[in-house]
C-alpha positions in Angstrom: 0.0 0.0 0.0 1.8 3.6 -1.2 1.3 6.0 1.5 0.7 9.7 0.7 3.6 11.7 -0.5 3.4 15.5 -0.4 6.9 18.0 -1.9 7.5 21.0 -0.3 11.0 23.3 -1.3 11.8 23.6 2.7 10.1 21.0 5.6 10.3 22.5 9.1 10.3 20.3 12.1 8.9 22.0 15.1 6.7 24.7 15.7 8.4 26.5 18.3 10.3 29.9 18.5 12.6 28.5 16.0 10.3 27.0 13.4 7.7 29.8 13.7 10.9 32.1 13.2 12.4 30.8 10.4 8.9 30.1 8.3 8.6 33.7 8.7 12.4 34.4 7.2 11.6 32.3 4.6 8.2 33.7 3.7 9.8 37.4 3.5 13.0 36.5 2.0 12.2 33.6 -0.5 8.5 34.4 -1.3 8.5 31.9 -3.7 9.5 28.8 -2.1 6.7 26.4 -0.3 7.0 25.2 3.0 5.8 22.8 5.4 6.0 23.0 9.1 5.5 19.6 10.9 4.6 19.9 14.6 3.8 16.7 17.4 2.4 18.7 19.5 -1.4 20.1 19.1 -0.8 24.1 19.4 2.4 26.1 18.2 4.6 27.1 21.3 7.2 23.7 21.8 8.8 24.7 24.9 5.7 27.0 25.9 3.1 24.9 25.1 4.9 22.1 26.9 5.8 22.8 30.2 2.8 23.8 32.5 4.4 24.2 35.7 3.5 27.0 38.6 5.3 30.0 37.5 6.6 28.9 34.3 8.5 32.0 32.5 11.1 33.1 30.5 14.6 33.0 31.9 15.8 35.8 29.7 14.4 39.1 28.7 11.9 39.3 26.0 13.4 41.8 24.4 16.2 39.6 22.9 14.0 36.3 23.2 11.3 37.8 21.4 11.5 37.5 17.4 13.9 40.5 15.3 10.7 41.2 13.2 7.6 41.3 15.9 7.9 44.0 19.2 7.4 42.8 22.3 4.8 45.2 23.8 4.1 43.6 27.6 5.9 46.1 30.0 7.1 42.7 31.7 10.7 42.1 30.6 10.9 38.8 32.5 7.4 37.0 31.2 4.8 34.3 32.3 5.0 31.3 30.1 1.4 31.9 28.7 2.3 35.1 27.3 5.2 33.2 25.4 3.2 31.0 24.2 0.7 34.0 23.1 3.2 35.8 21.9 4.9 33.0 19.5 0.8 31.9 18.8 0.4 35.8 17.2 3.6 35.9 15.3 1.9 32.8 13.7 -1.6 34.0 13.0 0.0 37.5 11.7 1.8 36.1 8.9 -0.4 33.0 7.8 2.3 30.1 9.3 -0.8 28.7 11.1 -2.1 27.5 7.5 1.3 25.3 6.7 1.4 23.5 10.1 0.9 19.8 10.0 -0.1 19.5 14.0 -0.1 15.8 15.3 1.9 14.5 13.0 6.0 13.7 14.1 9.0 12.7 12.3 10.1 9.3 11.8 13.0 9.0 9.9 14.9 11.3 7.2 16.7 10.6 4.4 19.1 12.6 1.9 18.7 10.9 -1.4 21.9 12.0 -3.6 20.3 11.2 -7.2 17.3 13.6 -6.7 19.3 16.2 -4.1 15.9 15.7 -1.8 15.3 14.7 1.5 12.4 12.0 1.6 10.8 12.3 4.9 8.4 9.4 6.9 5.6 11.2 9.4 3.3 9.8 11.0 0.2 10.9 12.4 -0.1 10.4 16.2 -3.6 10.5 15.8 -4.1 7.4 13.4 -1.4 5.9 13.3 -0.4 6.2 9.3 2.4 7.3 8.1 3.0 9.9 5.0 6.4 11.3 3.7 7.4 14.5 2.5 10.0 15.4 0.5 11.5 18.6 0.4 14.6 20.2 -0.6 15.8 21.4 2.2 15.2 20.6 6.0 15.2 22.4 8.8 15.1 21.6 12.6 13.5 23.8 15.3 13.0 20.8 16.9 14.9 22.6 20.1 17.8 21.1 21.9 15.5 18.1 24.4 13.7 15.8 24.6 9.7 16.4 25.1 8.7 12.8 26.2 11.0 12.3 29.1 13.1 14.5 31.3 16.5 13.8 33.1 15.5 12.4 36.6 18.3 10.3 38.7 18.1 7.1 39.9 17.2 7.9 43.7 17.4 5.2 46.3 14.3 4.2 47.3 11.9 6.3 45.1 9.2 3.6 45.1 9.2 4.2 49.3 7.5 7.5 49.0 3.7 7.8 50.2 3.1 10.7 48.4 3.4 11.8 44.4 6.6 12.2 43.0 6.7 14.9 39.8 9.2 15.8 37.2 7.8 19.3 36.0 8.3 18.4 32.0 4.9 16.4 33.0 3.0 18.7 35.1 -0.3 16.7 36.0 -3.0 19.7 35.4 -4.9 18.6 38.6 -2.1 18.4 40.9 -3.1 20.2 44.4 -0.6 21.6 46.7 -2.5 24.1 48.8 -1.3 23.3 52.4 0.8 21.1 51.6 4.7 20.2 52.4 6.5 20.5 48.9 10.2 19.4 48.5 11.6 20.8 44.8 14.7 18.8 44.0 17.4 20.8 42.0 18.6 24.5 41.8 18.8 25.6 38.0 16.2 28.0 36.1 12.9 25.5 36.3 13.5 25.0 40.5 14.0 28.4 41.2 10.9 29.3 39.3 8.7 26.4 40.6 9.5 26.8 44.2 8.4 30.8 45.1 5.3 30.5 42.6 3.9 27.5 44.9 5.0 28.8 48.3 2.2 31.4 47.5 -0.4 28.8 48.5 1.5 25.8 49.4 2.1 24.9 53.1 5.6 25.2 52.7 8.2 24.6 49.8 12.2 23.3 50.5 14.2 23.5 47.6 17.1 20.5 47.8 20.1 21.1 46.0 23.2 19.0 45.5 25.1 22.2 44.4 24.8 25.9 44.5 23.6 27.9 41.4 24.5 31.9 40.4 21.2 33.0 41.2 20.7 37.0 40.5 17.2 39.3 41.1 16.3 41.3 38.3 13.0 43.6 37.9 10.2 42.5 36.1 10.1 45.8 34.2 12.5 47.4 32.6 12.6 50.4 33.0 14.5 51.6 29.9 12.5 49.6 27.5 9.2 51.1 29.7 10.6 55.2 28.9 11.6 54.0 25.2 8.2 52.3 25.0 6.3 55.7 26.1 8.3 58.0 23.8 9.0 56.0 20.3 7.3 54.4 17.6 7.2 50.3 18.7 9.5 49.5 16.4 12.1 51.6 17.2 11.5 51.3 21.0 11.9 47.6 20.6 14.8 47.9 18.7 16.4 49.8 20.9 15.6 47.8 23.8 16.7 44.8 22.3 20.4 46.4 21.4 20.9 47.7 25.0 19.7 44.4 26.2 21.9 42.4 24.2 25.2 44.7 24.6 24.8 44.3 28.7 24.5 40.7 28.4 27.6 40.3 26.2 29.1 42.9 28.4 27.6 40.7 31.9 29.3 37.7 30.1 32.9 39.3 28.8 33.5 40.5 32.7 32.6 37.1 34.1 35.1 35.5 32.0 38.2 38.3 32.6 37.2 39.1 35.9 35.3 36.2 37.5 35.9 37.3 41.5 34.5 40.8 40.9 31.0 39.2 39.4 31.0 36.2 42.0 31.1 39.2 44.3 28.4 41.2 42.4 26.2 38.6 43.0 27.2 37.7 46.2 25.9 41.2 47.7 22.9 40.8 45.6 21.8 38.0 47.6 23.5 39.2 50.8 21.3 42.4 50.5 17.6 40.3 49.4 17.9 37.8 52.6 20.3 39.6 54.7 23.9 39.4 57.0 23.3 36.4 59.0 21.9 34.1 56.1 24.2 32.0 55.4 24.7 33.0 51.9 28.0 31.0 51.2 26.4 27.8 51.6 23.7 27.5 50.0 24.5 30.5 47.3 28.0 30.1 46.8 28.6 27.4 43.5 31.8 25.7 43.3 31.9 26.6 39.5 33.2 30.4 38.1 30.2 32.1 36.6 29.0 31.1 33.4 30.4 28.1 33.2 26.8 26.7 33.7 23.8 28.9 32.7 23.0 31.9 35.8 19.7 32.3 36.9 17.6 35.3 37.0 14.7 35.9 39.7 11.9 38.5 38.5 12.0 40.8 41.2 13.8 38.6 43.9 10.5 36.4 44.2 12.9 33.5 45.6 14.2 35.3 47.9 10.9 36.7 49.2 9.8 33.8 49.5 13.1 32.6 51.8 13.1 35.9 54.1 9.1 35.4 54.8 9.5 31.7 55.4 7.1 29.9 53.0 10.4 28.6 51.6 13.8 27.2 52.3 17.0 26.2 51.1 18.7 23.1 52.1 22.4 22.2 50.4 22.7 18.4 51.0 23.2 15.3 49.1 20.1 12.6 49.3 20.7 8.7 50.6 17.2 7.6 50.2 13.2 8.6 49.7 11.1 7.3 52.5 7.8 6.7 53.3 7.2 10.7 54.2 10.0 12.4 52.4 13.8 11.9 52.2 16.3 11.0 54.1 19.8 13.1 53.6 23.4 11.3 53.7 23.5 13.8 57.4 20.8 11.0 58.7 18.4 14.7 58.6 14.7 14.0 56.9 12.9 16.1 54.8 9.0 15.5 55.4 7.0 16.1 52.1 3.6 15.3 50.9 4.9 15.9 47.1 8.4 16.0 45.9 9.3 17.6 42.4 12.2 16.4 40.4 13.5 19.6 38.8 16.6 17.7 38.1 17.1 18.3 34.4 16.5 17.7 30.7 17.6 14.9 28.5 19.3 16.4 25.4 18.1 15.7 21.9 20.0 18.5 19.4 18.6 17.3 16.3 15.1 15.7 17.4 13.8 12.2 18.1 14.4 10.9 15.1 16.9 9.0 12.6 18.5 10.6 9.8 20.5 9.2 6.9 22.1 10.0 3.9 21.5 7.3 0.8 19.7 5.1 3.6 23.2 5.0 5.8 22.7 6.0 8.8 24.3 9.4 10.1 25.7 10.0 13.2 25.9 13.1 14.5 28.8 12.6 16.8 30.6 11.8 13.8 30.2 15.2 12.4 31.4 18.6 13.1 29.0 22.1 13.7 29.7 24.9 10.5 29.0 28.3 11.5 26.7 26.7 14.5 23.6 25.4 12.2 24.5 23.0 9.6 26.8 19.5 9.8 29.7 18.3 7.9 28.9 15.4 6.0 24.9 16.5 5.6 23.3 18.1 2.4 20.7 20.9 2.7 20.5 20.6 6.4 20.5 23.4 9.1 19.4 23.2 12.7 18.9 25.8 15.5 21.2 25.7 18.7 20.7 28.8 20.6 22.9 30.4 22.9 24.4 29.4 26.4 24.8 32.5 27.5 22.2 35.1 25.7 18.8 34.1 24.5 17.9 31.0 22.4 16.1 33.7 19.5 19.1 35.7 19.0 20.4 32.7 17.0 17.4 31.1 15.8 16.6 34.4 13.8 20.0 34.9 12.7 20.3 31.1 11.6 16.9 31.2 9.9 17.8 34.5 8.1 21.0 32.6 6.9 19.2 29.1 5.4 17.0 31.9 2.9 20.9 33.4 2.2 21.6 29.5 1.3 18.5 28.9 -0.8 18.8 32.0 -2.8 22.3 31.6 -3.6 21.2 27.9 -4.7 18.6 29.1 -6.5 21.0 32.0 -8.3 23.6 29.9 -9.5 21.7 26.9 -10.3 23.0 24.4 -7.7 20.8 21.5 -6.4 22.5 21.2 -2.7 25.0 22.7 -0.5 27.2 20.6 1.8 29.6 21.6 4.7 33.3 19.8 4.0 35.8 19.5 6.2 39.7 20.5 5.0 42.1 18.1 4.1 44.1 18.2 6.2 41.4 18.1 9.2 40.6 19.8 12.1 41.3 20.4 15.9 38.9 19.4 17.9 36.9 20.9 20.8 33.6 19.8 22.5 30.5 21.2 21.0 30.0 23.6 24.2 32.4 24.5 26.7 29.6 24.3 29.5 29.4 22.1 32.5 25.7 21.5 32.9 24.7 18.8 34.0 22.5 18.0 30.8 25.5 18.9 28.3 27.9 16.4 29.9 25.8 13.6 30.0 25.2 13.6 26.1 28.6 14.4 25.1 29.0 11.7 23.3 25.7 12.3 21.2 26.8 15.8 20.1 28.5 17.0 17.3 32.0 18.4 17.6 33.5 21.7 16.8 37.0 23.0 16.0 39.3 25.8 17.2 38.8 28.1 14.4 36.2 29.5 12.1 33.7 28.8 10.6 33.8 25.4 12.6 33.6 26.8 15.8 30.7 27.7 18.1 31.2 31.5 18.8 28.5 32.1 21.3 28.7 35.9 20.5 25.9 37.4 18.8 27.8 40.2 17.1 30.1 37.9 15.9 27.7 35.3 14.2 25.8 38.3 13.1 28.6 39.4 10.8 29.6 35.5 9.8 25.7 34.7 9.2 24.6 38.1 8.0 27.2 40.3 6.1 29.5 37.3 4.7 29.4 35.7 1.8 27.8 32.7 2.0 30.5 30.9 -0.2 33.7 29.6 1.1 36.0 26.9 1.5 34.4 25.4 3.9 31.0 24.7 1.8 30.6 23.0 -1.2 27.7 24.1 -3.7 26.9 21.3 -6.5 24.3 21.0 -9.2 23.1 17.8 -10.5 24.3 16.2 -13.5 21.4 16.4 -16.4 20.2 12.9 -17.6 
């Protein structure tokens, strides 16, 4: 039985930030190319529509997480989770992506075929069952950087001992009730600190267990500079602006914590020495082991986490588990937690380049194997391109830039007559580096599932926006690193 087959120029995978992001790119920039987006989930959003936790919210400003092309026009900087989602939901509706989006359907499998320069795509609908392929010219993943069936939880002693529900946030149960209740919120990265002061608001009261200290910073809600810019200038311009100030004091935030790591460490130190006071004991439980930036800071709208310590509807404890009991868990001092719920905000199982398997001439391609050009495409894989945003700046600063690059690609293609463009690696090879200079927890346990990247240009990661502006904006798009062919007439 032949299943449906359906040809696009450019398939999307994901309707997220990324994928609504670069459909737009390609609609302005190659209006004469067809698209598809194909999207698992029933909404647009990805990360926003997925995660449903209590206080859910951006972890960077909305100013440089928001799209280049559509103003962010809340007054709140730092921003709830639904507004995201509404946010990404408009950008869709605005520009007619809505109408191109395959919802409930995922990708199975992918493969380059060399003889037509396409890539033959299997779906299937998660509805029915059945399965459909696509093929398209060129494919594109926004499928994010995770994994949206399962997240990261550790293999704790004695989990099956607990009385009460155990939860890992990625699968927020909608009727889940904690009013009253004693909450323990395992972890300290961006999800834990966000989870833990939104439920002390109406939970009994909320402990937030962590192995290991995180850089955790206040920062208003507002802005206040984007607010006067707002008041005064067309919404164009005031975004604009607001987005270049935004971006040039993170870059800056970043360049000092790398030359001058004791004199941010400090920074923050008196941030959180002024929110909860002298005789806190700040170095314990706020004092990583790690310089800054090594893993990814947190930010707290408005100190909400430490409110929430200094009036007492939450806590910090710094201790390694030995087991879950019957009421809570026991800690390697012999102390026990009580808990009637206990939230695993330990973590996300990476995924770069989605869920599924891709090949080239039905040979299976490994992405390990392979090393990142200019941070979106892969040596070794034809008309490919994938969005990785940044470690240390928002994920949307790249995933525009990277989608305004693939319609560069495609227009170059479609100017000189080639069929596919491939990323080659010299001769004479490469050094090698690891595809992010990051310790988190959820980078080093997939290292060996990453692609690699080298010391030097274009083949390494610059995590710099004004620097991958100029390489994926203002540069030629041909070099020797790339390899444009056309194929050979019949």
């Amino acid at each position: 039985m032949s299943i449906k087959t359906s040809e696009v120029d450019v398939l999307i995978i994901g309707a997220g930030i990324s994928g609504i992001g670069t459909a737009y790119h390609l609609q302005k920039h190659c209006p004469s190319k067809s698209y598809a987006i194909i999207e698992a989930r029933s909404d647009v959003g990805g990360t926003w529509d997925l995660f449903r936790y209590p206080g859910i919210r951006s972890d960077s400003d909305m100013f440089t997480f928001g799209f280049n092309f559509k103003p962010w026009r809340s007054p709140k900087a730092i921003s709830p989770g639904q507004d995201i989602k509404h946010y990404i939901s408009e950008a869709a509706s605005e520009n007619g992506i809505n109408k191109h989006i395959l919802f409930e359907h995922k990708v199975v499998a992918a493969n380059w075929d060399s003889p037509s320069a396409k890539w033959h795509t299997e779906i299937r609908n998660l509805k029915t069952g059945e399965s459909c392929q696509y093929i398209s010219r060129f494919f594109f993943s926004g499928a994010g950087y995770y994994n949206y069936e399962n997240g990261y939880t550790p293999d704790f002693k004695g989990v099956n001992n607990f009385s009460g529900e155990v939860i890992h946030p990625q699968h927020w149960p909608k009727t889940l009730d904690y009013a009253g209740k004693n909450v323990i919120v395992i972890g300290s990265g961006a999800t834990a600190v966000t989870i833990v002061p939104a439920m002390a608001t109406t939970a009994g009261h909320v402990t937030m267990l962590q192995r290991s200290p995180t850089y955790i910073a206040s920062r208003p809600q507002q802005d206040a500079f984007a607010n006067v810019m707002r008041r005064y200038l067309p919404a164009k311009l005031a975004y604009s602006l607001s987005r270049w100030n935004k971006i040039l004091q993170g870059m800056f935030m970043f360049s000092m914590a790398r030359r001058r790591p004791e004199s941010v460490k400090k920074v923050i130190r008196d941030g959180v020495i002024d929110a909860l006071g002298e005789d806190y004991p700040v170095d314990k439980h706020f004092k990583p082991s790690y310089q800054p930036w090594d893993q990814r800071a947190c930010l707290v709208p408005d100190g909400d986490l430490f409110n929430a310590i200094k009036n007492g509807s939450a806590s910090v404890v710094t201790a390694h588990i030995d087991t879950f009991t019957a009421t809570g868990i026991k800690l390697q001092s012999g102390e026990e937690l009580t808990a009637d719920i206990i939230i695993t905000a330990t973590g996300l199982n990476l995924d770069i380049l989605g869920s599924f398997e891709l090949s080239v001439d039905n040979k299976l391609f490994n992405a390990a194997d392979s090393y990142c050009y200019k941070g979106m495409m892969l040596s070794g894989l034809p008309n490919f391109a994938f969005s990785m945003g940044y470690t240390n700046a928002s994920w949307t600063l790249k995933s525009d830039l990277v989608g305004q690059y693939v319609c560069r690609l495609i227009n170059h293609m479609d100017k000189h007559q080639h069929h596919f463009c491939q990323p080659v690696l010299p001769v004479n090879g490469i050094e090698t580096e690891a595809f992010m200079n990051f310790t988190s927890g959820y980078i080093t346990r997939a290292l060996d599932k990453i692609p690699k990247q080298g010391r030097d240009k274009p083949w390494k990661l610059n995590q710099n926006y004004i620097l991958d502006r100029m390489s994926l904006s203002y540069e030629s798009v041909v070099n020797d690193s790339i390899v444009f062919s056309s194929l050979t007439p019949k």
